[in-house]
N, C-alpha and C positions, 0 to 999 in steps of 0.2 A: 463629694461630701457625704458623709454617715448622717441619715436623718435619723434621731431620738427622741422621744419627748417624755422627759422627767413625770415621774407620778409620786413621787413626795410632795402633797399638796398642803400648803398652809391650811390652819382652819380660820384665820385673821377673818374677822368680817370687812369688808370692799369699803373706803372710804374715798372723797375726792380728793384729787391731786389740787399740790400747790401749783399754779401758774407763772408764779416766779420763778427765777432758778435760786437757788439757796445760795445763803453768800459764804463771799471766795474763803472763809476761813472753817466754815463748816464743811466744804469740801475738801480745804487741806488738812484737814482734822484727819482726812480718810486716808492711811496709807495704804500703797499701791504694793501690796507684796511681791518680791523676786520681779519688781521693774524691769531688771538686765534683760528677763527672757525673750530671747528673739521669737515672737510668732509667724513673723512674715522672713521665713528663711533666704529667699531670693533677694530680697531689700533689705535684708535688716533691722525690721521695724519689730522693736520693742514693744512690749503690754507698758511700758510707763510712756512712750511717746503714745498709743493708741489713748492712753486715756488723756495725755496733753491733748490732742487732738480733739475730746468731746467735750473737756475742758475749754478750749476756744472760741468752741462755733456751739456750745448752749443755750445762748442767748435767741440762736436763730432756728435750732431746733424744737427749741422748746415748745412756742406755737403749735408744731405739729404734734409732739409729745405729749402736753398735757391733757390730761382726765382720758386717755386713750391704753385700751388695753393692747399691749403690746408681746410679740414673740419677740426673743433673739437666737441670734446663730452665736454659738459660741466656740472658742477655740482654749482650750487648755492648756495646749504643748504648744500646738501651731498651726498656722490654717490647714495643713497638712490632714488632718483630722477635727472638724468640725461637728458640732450636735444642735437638731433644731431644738430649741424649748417653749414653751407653753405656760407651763406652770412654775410658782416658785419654791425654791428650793428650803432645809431647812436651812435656817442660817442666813437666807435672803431675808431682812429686816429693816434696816434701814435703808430709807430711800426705795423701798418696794413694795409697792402696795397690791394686795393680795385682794381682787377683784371675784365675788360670788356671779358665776352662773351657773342656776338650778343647781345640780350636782359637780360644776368643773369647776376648782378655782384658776381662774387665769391671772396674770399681772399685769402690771402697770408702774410707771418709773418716775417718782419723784421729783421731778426739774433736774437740775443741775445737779444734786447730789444723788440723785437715780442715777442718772448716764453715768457719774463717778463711781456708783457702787458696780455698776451694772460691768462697766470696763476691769474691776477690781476683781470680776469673778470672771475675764477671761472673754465677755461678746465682745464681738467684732459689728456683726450687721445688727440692725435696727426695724423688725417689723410689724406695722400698726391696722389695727383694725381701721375699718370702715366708718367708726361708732364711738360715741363716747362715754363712758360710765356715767353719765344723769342718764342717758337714754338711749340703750344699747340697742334697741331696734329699730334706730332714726340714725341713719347713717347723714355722715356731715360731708361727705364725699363719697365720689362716683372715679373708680379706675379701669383705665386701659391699658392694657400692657401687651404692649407690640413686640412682638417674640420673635426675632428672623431668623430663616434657615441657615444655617451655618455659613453657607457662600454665598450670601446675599451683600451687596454692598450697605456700609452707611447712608447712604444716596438716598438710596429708595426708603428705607425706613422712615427720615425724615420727611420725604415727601410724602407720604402716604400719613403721618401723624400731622402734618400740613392740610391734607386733604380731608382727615378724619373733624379734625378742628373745626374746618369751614362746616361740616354738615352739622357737626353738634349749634354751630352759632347758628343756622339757618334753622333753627328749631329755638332758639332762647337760650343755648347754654354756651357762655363762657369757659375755657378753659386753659392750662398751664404744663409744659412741658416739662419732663423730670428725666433727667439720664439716669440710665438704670447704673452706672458704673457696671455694664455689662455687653451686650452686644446689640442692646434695646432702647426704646424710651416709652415711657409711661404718659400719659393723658392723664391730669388731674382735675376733677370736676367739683367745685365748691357747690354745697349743697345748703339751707339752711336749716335740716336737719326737721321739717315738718313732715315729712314722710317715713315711709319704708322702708325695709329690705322687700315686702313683696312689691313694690313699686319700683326698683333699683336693679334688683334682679332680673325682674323679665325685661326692664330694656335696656338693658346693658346687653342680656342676650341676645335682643331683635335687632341689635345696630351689628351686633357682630357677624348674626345672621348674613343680613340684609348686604352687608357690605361682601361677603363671601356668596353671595347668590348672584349679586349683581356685574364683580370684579373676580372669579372664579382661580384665573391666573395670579392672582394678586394677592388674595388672601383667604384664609381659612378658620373656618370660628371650632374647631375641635384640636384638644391637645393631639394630635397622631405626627409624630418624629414624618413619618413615611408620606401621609399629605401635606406636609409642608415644604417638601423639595420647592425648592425657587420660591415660595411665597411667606408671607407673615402670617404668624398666626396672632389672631385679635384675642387675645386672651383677656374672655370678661367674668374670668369666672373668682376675681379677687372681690365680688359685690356680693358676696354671701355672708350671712354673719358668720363670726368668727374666721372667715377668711382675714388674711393678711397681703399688704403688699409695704415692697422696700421704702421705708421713711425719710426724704429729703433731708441730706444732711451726712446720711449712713453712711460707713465705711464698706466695702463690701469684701467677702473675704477671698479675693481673687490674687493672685500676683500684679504687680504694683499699688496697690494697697487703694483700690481706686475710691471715686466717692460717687452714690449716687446724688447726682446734682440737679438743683431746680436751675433751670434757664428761662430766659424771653423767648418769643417764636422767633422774633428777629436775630439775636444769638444762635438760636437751633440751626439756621440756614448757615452757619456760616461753621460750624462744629465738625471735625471731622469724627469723632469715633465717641461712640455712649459710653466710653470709661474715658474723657477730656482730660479730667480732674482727678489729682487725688492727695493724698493725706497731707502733703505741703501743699501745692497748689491751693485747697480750696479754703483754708484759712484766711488768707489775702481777700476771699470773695464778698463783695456785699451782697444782701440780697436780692435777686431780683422781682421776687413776686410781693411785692410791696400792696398788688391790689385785692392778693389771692381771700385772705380775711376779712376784707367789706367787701367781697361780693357774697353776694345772698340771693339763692335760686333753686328754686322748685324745680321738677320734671315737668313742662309743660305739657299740654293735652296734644300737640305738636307732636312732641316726640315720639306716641306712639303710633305715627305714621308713616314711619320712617321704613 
């Protein structure tokens, strides 16, 4: 993947997103230019089936979407060549809302005629902040993103997001598993957003710590390729602002066109590989974190014991 990130910045001032997703005619108001093109050369997945695709399941992304300032990864030709983005572009207007901080503007996506636009200009993946535009330095969740070393089985990953789970519950925090449609899965922690990023940050880093001090052979809380032979890396370093991590729901832009997917724990146990799901498959899906939105949780005074 070719990282990029656009500096054509709107000067729109940041307003909130709708929560709804716009209806189905003002979306197809929006045509999908040169639909035929294959971006997914290996499968043959079209820019007009990718945005069928966001088209279907907006209803269920939308939750995570709205009032959230978002990156994507886009592909032009085809996943072949990919750009990460940040900012919005000109010409990004409707359905894109152009989100002021201090001197960056970032974006954010519309409901359902965002992800329509948004697929119109060629994304694939889906990446969301921490935080949401009323309150961008009160993050509404807390991510783990369990990173394995290349030859690590599915196995252990699961287990060890299994294990990570129980510790976070043994302190007060709930939380929800997300296939990365990668070779990972993500810990999603509902927050209700009374807090911090300096309160999210350092213990996000002390669990990662702690767990890499305690389980040494098992895991490692620093990005290094090299100390991660055989073990996970706990990557907690998506709870900074303006960090981003992959959006439940999201396509990712890998070969078979996978999705990163929300599951139950009891699902997880039985899931063979973090790309399950993808661009037909996960359509059929319901959701399963039906509880993930009324839960409502602080960092207890717990956690920093850990």
């Amino acid at each position: 993947m070719t990282l990029r990130e656009d500096l054509q910045l709107s000067k729109s001032p940041s307003r909130p997103l709708t929560k709804k997703p716009a209806a189905a005619r003002q979306i197809t108001s929006v045509a999908i230019t040169h639909a035929e093109r294959v971006l997914y050369p290996a499968d043959k997945i079209t820019k007009g089936e990718i945005a069928a695709y966001y088209d279907a399941v907006a209803e269920r992304l939308a939750p995570h979407l709205a009032d959230r300032p978002v990156s994507i990864v886009r592909a032009p030709e085809s996943i072949e060549e990919t750009f990460f983005q940040r900012h919005p572009l000109k010409g990004m207007e409707t359905g894109i809302i152009p989100v002021q901080v201090d001197t960056e503007t970032y974006m954010a996506l519309d409901g359902a005629i965002g992800l329509h636009i948004a697929a119109q200009f060629g994304a694939i993946e889906l990446h969301g902040w921490m935080s949401r535009i009323a309150s961008l330095d009160a993050p509404d969740r807390m991510i783990f993103d369990l990173d394995p070393d290349e030859g690590l089985a599915f196995a252990e990953v699961k287990r060890a997001a299994a294990d990570i789970a129980k510790n976070l519950l043994e302190v007060g925090l709930k939380s929800w598993p997300l296939l990365s449609g990668g070779k990972g899965v993500h810990i999603v922690i509902p927050l209700d957003g009374a807090g911090d990023y300096a309160e999210t940050d350092p213990f996000a880093k002390a669990l990662a710590q702690t767990l890499a001090s305690r389980q040494p052979k098992r895991f490692v809380a620093t990005a290094s390729k090299q100390r991660r032979k055989g073990r996970i890396f706990v990557d907690w370093l998506r709870n900074k602002k303006s960090a981003t991590a992959i959006l439940p729901w999201s396509l990712r832009a890998r070969p078979g066109a996978p999705v990163a997917m929300p599951v139950s724990w009891e699902e997880l146990a039985e899931i063979k590989s973090a790309a399950a799901f993808d661009i037909k498959t996960a359509v059929a899906r319901k959701d399963p974190w039906s509880e993930f939105f009324k839960t409502k949780q602080a960092l207890p005074s717990a956690a920093f014991d850990l």
